[in-house]
RODO-2510 file (C-alpha; in nm, 4 decimals, decimal comma):
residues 225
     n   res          X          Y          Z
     1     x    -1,0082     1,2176     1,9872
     2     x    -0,7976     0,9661     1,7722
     3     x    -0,7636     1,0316     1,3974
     4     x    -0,7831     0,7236     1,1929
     5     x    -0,4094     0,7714     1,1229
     6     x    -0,3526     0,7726     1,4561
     7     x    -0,5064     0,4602     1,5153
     8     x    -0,3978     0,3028     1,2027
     9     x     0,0117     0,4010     1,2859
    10     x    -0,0389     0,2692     1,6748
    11     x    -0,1706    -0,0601     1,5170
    12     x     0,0940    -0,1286     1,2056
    13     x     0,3850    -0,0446     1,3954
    14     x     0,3440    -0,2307     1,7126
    15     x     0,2909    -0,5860     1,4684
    16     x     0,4175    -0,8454     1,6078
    17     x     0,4684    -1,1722     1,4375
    18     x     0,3663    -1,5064     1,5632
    19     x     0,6402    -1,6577     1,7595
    20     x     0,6058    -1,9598     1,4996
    21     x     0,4470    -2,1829     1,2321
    22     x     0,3011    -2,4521     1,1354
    23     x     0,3820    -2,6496     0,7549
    24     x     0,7493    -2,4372     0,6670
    25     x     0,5316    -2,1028     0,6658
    26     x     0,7282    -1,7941     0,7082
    27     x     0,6342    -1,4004     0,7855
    28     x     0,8002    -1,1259     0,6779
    29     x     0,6460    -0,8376     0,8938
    30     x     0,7813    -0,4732     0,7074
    31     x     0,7096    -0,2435     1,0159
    32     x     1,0209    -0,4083     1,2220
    33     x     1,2471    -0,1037     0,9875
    34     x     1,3032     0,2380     1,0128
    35     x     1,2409     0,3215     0,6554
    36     x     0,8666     0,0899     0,6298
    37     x     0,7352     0,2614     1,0008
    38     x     0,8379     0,6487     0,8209
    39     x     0,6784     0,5568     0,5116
    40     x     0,3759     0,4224     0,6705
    41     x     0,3524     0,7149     0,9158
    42     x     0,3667     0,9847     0,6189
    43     x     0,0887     0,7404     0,4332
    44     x    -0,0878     0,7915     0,6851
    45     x    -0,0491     1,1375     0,7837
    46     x    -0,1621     1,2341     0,4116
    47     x    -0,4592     1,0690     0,3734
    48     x    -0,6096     0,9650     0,6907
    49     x    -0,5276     1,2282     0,9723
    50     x    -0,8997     1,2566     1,0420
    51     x    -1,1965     1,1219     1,2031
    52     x    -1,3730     1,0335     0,9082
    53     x    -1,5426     0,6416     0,8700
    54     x    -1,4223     0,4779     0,5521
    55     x    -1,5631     0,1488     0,3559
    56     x    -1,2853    -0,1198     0,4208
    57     x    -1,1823    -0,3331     0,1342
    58     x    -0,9518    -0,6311     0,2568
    59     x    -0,7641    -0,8755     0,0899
    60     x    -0,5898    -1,2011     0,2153
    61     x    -0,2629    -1,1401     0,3625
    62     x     0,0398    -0,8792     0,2205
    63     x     0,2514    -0,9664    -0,0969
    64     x     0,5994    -1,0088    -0,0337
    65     x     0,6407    -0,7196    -0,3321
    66     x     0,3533    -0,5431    -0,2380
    67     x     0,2432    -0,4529     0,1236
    68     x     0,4676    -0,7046     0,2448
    69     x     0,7584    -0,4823     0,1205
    70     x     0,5880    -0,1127     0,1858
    71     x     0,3553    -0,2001     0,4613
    72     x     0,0582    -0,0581     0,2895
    73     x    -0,1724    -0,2924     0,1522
    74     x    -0,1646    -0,3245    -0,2432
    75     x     0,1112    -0,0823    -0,2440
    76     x     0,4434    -0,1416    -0,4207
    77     x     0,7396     0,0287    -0,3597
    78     x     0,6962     0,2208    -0,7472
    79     x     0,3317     0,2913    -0,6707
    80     x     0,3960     0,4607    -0,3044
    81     x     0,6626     0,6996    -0,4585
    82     x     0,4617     0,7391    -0,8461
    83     x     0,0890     0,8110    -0,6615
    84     x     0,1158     0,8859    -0,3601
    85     x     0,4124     1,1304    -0,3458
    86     x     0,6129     0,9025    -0,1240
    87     x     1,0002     0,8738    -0,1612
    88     x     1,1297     0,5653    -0,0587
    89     x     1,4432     0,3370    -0,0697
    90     x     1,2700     0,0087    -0,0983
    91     x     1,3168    -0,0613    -0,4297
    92     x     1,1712    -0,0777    -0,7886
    93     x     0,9502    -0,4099    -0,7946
    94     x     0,6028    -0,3643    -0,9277
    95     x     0,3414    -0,6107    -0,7951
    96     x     0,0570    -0,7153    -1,0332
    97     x    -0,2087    -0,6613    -0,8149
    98     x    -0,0567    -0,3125    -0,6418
    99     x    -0,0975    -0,2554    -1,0642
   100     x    -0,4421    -0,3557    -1,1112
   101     x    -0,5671    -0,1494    -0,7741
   102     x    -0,4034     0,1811    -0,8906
   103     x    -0,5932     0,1615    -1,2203
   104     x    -0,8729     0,1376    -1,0639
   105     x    -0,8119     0,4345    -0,7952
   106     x    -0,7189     0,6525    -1,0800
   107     x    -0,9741     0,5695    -1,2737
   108     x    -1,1869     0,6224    -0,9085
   109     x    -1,0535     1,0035    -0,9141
   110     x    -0,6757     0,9257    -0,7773
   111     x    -0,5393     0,8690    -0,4548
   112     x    -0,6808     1,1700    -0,2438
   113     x    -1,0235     1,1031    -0,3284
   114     x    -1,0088     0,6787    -0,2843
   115     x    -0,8078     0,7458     0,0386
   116     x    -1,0994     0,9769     0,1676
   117     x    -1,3499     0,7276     0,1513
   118     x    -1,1832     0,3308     0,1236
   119     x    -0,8838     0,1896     0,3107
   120     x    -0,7220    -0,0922     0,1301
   121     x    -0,6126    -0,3738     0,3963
   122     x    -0,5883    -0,6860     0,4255
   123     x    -0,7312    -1,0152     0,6799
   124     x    -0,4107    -1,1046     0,7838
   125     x    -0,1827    -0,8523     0,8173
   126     x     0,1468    -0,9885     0,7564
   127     x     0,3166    -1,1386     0,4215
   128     x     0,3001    -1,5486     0,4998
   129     x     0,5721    -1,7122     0,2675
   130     x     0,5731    -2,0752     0,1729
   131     x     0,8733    -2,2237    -0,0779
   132     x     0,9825    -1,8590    -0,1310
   133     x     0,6517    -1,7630    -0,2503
   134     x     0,3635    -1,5895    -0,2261
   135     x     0,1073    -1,8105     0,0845
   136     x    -0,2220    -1,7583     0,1729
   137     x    -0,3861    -1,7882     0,5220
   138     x    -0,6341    -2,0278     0,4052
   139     x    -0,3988    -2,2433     0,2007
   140     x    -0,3277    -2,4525     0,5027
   141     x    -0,6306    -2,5903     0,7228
   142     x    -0,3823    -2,6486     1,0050
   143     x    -0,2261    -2,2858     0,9496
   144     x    -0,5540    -2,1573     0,9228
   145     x    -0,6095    -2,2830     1,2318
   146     x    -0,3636    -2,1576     1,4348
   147     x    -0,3653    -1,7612     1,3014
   148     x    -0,7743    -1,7947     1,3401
   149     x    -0,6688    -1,6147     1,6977
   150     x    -0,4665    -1,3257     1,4973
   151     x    -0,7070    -1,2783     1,2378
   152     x    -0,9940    -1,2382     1,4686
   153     x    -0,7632    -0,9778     1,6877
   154     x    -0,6829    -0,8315     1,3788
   155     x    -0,9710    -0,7579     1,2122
   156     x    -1,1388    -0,5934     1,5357
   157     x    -0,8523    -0,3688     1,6081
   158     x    -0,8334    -0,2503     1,2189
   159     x    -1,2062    -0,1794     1,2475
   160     x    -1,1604     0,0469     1,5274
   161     x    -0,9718     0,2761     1,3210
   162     x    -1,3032     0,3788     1,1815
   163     x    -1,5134     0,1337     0,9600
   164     x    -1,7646     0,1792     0,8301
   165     x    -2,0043    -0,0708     0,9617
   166     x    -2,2446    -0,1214     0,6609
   167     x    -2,0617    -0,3181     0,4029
   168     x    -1,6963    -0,4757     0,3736
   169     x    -1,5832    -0,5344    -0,0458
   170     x    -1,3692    -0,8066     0,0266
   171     x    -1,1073    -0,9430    -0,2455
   172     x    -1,0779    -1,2957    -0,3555
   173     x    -1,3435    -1,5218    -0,3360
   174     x    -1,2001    -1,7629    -0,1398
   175     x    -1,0941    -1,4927     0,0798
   176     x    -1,4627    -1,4269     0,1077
   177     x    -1,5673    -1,7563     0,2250
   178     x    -1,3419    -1,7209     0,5282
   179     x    -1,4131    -1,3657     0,6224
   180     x    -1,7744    -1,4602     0,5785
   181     x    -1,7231    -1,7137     0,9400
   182     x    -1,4965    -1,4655     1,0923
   183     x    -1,7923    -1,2357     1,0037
   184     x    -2,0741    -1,4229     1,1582
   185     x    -1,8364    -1,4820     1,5047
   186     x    -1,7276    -1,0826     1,5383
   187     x    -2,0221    -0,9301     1,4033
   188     x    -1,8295    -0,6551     1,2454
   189     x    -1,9962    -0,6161     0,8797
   190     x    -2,3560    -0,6209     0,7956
   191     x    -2,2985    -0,7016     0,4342
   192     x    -1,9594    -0,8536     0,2492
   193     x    -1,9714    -0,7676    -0,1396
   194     x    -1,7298    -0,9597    -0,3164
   195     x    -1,4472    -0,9031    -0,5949
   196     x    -1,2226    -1,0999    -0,7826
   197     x    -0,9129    -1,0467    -0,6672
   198     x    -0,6468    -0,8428    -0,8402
   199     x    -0,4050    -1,1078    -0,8809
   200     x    -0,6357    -1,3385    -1,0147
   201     x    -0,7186    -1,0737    -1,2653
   202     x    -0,3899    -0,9480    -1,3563
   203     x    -0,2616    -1,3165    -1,3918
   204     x    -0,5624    -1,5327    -1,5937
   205     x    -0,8166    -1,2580    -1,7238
   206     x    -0,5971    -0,9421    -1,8254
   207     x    -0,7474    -0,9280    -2,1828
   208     x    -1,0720    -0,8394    -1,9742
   209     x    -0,9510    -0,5832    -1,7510
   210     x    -1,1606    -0,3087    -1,8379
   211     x    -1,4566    -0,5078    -1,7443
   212     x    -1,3153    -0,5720    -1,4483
   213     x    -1,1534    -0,2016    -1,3415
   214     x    -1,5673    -0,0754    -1,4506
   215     x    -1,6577    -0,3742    -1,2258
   216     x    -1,4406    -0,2601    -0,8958
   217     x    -1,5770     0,1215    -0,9695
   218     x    -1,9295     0,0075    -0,9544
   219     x    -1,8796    -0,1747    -0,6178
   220     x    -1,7039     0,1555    -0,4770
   221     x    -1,9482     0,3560    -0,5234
   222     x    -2,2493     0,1086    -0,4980
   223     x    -2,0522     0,1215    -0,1169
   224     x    -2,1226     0,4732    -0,1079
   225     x    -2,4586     0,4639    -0,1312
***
């Protein structure tokens, strides 16, 4: 039987990116290199090499500093090598939201014991840049539009790695509101709870963040339950 890593590394590293799209929107998809597809399969190999269900908690689409760089979802290239024991030559940019999460998995019990139970993806899989920045699926009815077909294949083949039907945290509100009509069409969730996302935290209400870390640790293990 297929571990969850296994399924997880046969997924990531056979990404392809849409041929093209619409409104100057551009991907940068990590697992085309050597060094992302190594790091990803000893991610994966350390935490997930097991048949175990987890509780999914997605976000929109990769950062290009984050899991658009690593290709592992709220992952920077610092916080792969500083928490989870991963050298890598990708270099030293910290994300703000790669940041925020790794509070709150330390603050969960670290990486082995977040790892065990959550995996941290995202709807769309792939880092969408607009202007040199940052995009989000959703930002774009027509782009929307046209990736609806990948995020529906995407979100069914990431929850046969080994979801856990009951509940889905999902990041970002707006976020929410789309995975909410994916939702109803694949029937894949009984229940989205919803966070703030850690951008949105890290940029407009860091004075708060303690409220927010507690916050995230009461949904994880509310999830648990």
């Amino acid at each position: 039987m297929l571990t969850f890593a296994d399924n997880a590394i046969n997924y990531f590293l056979k990404l392809k990116s849409p041929t093209r799209l619409p409104s100057e929107t551009h991907i940068l998809n990590p697992y085309e290199t050597d060094e992302v597809k190594s790091a990803v399969n000893e991610f994966f190999r350390k935490y997930y090499n097991d048949e175990r269900k987890r509780v999914y908690i997605l976000g929109i689409n990769p950062g290009r500093f984050g899991g658009g760089l690593t290709g592992i979802s709220f992952t920077d290239p610092v916080a792969l090598k500083k928490h989870c024991g991963i050298d890598n030559h990708l270099g030293n940019k910290e994300e703000l939201s790669s940041k925020f999460v790794y509070e709150v998995i330390n603050h969960f019990g670290g990486v082995n014991k977040f790892f065990s139970n959550y995996f941290l993806s995202a709807v769309f899989p792939l880092a969408l840049i607009k202007d040199g920045k940052n995009y989000n699926y959703y930002d774009d009815k027509k782009l929307f539009s046209f990736l609806k077909p990948h995020l529906i294949q995407s979100l069914k083949a990431q929850f046969q790695f080994g979801a856990d039907s009951r509940v889905v945290i999902c990041l970002g509100k707006k976020n929410a509101g789309y995975l909410k009509i994916l939702n109803e069409e694949l029937k894949l969730f009984s229940k989205i709870e919803v966070l703030d996302h850690p951008r949105f935290i890290m940029q407009y209400r860091k004075r708060k963040i303690d409220y927010y870390i507690t916050r995230y640790l009461t949904a994880l293990k509310d999830s648990l339950s």
